[in-house]
C-alpha positions as CSV (number, residue, x, y, z in Angstrom):
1,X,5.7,-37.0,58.6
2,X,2.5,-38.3,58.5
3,X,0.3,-38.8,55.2
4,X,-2.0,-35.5,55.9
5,X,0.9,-33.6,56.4
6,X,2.5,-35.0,53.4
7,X,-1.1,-34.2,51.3
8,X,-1.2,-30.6,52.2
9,X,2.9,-30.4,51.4
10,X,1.9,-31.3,47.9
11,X,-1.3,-29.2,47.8
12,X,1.0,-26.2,48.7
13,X,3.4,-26.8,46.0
14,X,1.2,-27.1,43.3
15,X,-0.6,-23.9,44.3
16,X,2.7,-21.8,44.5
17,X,3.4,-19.5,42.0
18,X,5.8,-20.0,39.4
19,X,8.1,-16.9,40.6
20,X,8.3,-19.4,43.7
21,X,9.4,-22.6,41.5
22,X,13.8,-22.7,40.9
23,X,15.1,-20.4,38.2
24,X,16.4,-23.6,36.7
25,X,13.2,-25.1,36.8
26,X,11.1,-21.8,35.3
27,X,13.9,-21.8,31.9
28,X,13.2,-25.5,31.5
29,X,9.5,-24.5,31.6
30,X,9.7,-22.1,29.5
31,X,11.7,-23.6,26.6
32,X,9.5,-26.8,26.6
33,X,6.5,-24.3,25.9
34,X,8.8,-22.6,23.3
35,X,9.7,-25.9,22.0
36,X,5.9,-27.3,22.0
37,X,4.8,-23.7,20.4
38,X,6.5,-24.1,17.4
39,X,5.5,-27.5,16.3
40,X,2.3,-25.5,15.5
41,X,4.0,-23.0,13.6
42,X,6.2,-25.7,11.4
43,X,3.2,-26.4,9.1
44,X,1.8,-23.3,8.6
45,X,5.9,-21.7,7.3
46,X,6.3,-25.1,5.3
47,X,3.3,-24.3,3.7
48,X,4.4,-20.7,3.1
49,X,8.1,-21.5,2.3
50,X,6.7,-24.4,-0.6
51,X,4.1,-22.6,-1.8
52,X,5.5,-18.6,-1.5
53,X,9.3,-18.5,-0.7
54,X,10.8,-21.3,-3.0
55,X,8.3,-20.2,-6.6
56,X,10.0,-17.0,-6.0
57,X,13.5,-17.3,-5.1
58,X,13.2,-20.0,-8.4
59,X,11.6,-17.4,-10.8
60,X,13.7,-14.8,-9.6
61,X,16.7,-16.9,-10.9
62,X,15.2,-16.6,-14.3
63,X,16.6,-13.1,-14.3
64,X,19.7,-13.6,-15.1
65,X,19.1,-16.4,-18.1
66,X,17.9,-15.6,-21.1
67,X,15.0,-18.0,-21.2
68,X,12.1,-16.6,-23.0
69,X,9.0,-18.9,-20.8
70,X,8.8,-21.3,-23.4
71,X,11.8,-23.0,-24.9
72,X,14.1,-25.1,-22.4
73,X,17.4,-23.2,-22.9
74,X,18.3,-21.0,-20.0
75,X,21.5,-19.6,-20.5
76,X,23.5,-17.9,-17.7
77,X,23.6,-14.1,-18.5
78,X,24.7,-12.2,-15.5
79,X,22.8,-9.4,-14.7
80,X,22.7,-8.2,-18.6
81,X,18.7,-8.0,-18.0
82,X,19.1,-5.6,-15.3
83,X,21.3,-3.6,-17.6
84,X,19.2,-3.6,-20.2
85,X,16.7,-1.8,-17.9
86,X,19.2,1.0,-17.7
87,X,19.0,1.2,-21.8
88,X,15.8,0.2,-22.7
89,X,14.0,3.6,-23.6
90,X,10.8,1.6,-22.4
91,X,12.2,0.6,-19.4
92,X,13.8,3.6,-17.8
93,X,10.3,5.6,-18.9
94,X,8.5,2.5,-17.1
95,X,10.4,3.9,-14.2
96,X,9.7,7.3,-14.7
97,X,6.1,6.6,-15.1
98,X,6.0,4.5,-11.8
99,X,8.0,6.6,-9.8
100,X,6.1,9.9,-10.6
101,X,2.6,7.3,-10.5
102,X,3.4,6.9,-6.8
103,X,4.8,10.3,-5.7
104,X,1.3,11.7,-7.0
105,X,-1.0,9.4,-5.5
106,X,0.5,9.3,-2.5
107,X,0.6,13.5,-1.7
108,X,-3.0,13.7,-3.4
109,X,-4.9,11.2,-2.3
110,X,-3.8,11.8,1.7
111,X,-4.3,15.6,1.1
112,X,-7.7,15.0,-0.2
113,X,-8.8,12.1,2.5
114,X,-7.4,13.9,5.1
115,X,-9.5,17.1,4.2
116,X,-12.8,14.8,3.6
117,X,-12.2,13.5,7.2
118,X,-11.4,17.0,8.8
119,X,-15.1,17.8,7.2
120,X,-17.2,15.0,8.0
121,X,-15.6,14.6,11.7
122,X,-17.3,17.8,12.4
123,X,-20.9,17.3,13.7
124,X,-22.8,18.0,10.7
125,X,-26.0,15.8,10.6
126,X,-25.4,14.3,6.9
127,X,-21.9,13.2,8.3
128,X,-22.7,9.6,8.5
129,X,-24.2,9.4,5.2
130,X,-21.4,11.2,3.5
131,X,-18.5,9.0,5.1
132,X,-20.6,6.4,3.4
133,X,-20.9,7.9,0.1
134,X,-17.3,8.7,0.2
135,X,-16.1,5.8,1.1
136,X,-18.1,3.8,-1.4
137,X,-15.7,3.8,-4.2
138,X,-13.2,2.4,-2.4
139,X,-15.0,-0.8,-2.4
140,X,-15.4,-1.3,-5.9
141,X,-13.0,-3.7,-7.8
142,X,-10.0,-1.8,-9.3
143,X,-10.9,-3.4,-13.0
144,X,-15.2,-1.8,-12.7
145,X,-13.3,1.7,-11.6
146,X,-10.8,1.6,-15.0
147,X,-14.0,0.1,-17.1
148,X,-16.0,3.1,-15.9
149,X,-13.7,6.1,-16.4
150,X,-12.7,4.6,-19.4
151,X,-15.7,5.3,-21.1
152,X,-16.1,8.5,-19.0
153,X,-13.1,9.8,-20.5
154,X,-13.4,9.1,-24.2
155,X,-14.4,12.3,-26.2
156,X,-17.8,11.8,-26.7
157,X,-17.9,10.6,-22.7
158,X,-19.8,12.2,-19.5
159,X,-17.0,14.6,-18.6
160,X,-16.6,16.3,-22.1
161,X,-20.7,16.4,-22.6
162,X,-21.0,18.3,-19.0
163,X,-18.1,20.3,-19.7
164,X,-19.8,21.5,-23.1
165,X,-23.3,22.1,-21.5
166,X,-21.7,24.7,-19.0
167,X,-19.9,26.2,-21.9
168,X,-16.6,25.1,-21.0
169,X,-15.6,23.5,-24.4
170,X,-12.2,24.6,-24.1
171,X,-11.6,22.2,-21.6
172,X,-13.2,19.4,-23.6
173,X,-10.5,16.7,-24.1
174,X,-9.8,13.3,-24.9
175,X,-8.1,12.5,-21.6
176,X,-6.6,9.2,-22.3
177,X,-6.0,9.7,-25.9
178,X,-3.7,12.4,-25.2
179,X,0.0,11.4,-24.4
180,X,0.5,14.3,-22.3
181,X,-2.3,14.3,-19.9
182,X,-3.2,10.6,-20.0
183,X,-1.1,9.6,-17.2
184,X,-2.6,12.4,-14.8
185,X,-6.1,11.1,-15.7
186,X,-4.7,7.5,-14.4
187,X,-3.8,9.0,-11.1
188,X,-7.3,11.3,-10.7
189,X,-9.1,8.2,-11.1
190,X,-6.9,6.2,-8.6
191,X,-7.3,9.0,-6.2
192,X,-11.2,9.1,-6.8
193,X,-11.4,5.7,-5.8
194,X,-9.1,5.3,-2.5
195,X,-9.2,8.6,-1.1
196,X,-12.0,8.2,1.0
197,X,-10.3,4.9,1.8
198,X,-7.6,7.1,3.5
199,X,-10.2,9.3,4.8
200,X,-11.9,6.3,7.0
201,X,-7.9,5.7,8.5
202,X,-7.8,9.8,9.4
203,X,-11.0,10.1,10.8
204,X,-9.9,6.8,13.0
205,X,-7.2,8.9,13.9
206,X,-9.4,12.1,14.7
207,X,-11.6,10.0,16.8
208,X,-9.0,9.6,19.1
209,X,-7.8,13.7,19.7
210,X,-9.0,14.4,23.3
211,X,-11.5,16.8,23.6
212,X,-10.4,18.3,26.3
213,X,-7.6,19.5,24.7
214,X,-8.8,20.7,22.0
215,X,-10.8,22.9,24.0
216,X,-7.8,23.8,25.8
217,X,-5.9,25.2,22.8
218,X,-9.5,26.8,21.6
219,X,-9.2,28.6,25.1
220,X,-5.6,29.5,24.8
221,X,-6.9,31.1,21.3
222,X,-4.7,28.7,19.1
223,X,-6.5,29.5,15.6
224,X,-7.6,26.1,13.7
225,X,-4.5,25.8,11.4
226,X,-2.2,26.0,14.9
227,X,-4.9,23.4,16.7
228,X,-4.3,21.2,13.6
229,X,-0.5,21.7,13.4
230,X,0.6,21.4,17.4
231,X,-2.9,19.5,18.7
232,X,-4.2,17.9,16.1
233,X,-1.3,16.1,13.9
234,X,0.9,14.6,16.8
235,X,-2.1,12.4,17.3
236,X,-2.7,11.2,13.6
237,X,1.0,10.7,13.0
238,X,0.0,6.6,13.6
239,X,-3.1,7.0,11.1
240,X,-0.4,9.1,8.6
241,X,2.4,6.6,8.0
242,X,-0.6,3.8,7.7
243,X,-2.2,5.9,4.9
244,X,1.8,6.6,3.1
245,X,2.9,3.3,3.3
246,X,-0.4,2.0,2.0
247,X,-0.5,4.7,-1.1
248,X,3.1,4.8,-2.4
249,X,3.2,1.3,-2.4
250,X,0.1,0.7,-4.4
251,X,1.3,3.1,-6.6
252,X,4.6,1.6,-6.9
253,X,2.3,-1.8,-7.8
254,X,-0.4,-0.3,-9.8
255,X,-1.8,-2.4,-12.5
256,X,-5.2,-3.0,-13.1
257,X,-6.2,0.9,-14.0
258,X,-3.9,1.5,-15.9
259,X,-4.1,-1.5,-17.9
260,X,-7.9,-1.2,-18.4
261,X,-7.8,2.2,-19.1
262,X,-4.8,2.8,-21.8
263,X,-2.6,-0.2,-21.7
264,X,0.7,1.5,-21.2
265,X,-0.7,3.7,-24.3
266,X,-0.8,6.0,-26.2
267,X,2.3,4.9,-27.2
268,X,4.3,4.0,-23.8
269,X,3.6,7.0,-22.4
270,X,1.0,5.5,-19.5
271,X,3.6,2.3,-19.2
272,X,4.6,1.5,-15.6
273,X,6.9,-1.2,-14.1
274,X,3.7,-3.8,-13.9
275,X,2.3,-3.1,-17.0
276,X,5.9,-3.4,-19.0
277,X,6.8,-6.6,-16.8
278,X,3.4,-8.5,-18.1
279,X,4.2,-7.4,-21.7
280,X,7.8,-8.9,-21.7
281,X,6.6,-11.6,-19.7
282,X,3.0,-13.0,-21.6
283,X,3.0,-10.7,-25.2
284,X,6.8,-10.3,-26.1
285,X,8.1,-13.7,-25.0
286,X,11.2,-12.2,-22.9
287,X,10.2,-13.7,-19.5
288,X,13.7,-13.5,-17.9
289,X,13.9,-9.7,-19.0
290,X,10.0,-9.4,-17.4
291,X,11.6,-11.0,-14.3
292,X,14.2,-8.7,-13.7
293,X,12.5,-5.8,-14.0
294,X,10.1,-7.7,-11.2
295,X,12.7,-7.7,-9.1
296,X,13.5,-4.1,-9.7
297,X,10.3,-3.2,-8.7
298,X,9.8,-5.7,-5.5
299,X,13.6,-3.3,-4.4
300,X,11.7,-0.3,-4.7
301,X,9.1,-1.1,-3.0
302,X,11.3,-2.3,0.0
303,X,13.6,0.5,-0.4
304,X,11.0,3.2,-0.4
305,X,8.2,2.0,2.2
306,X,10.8,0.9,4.6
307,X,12.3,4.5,4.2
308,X,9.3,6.2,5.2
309,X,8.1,3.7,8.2
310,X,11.4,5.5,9.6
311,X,11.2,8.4,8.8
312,X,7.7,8.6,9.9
313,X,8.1,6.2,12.8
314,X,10.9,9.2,13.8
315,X,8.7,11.7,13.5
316,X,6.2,10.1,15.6
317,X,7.9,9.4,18.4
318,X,9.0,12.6,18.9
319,X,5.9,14.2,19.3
């Protein structure tokens, strides 16, 4: 064989595809790239595992001591803290409080976004400037939003004066002072600030119906709650497990609102999991009960939003 021939053997065997290389060849390939590949994922997970993983598979162990954050006995307990969750009148009405917390602010505040995107999706010429406006509160900081319905709420606030200039002084109330009703103020205000935060997510979602069919069903004279219910929500059933898993678990986490606003008061009656784990933890000096009660609350959260990615996930891909 000459040394042309030779050149434009090796020319051709470069240039042939890979589905033309050995099979044995194309796995040695590939597992040297997969090999290669993750020496630039090592640093990044050490990183993660050092700084992330191991603090809280360490602190979690403080759950079943009895260490109080300060002193340097730890003694073994078992899982007595986590018992004491079950009999600690705080505790189970931290529970409560978060449970019912999330439930509400996850059913109003997607039934409220959803309808503010259903009306500014329409072609109204102000819509641009209300998806604005609506969606302005969700940008402010969680503590300004508690700071500023905090003092809209007290009894000589906005809300009472307006309600006594239209003559509606039987509604007049001190909404946080109140053990009854100071817990649904916490979830209005949380609502006021992230619905239109879901309502940017469904009108995402609405952006993406076809047209075309919609016009379709209009023709076949589906009336708008049947366009919405056979047309209209297959299509958002993406945008509407986003927007659940998103509310229920920051109501599940909620902190800073409540904190600002009441402080678990009056009494414990506006006390969640968060707000009850930083008391034990930083104010009552029972860091291993605080711990325990984290970890209570980190199971919920898994239990609950993995829960609903299937059953939405489900009811998506059946559509």
């Amino acid at each position: 064989m000459s040394s042309a021939q030779s050149q434009s053997l090796a020319v051709a065997e470069a240039a042939a595809p890979a589905s033309a290389l050995p099979r044995r060849a194309q796995k040695f390939s590939a597992r040297r790239i997969g090999a290669v590949s993750w020496w630039f994922v090592v640093p990044a997970l050490a990183f993660y595992f050092f700084v992330v993983l191991w603090p809280s598979i360490e602190g979690g162990a403080y759950a079943f001591t009895n260490w109080d954050g300060l002193s340097a006995t730890k003694d073994f307990v078992g899982l007595a803290q986590f018992q004491r969750i079950l009999t600690d009148p705080a505790g189970v009405g931290a529970v409560v409080h978060t449970l019912v917390i999330a439930v509400a602010i996850t059913l109003v505040q997607n039934l409220v976004g959803l309808l503010l995107a259903l009306g500014v999706h329409t072609k109204i010429k102000s819509r641009n400037i209300l998806r604005v406006a609506l969606f302005t509160p969700a940008v402010i900081t969680p503590v300004a939003t508690g700071y500023l319905w905090k003092y809209l709420m007290t009894p000589d606030g906005a809300i009472n004066q307006i309600l006594g200039f239209f003559g509606l002084t039987w509604l007049q109330h001190d909404w946080l002072g109140d053990s009854n009703i100071a817990l649904w103020s916490i979830v209005a205000t949380v609502v006021w600030q992230f619905a239109g935060y879901s309502m940017v997510i469904f009108l995402a979602g609405l952006q993406g119906v076809p047209e075309d069919v919609l016009e379709a069903s209009t023709l076949d004279g589906a009336g708008p709650f049947r366009r919405f219910w056979y047309v209209v929500r297959p299509e958002l059933a993406p945008a509407i497990t986003i927007n659940l898993m998103l509310s229920i678990i920051g109501g599940l986490k909620l902190f800073d609102q409540v904190w600002v606003m009441t402080s678990g008061g009056p009494g414990t009656s506006t006390d969640t999991m968060s707000t009850l784990i930083y008391k034990n933890a930083f104010q009552f000096g029972d860091f291993s009960y605080g711990i325990a009660m984290a970890l209570v609350l980190t199971v919920f959260v898994a239990i609950l939003s993995s829960a609903q990615y299937k059953l939405l996930g489900k009811q998506g891909g059946s559509k």
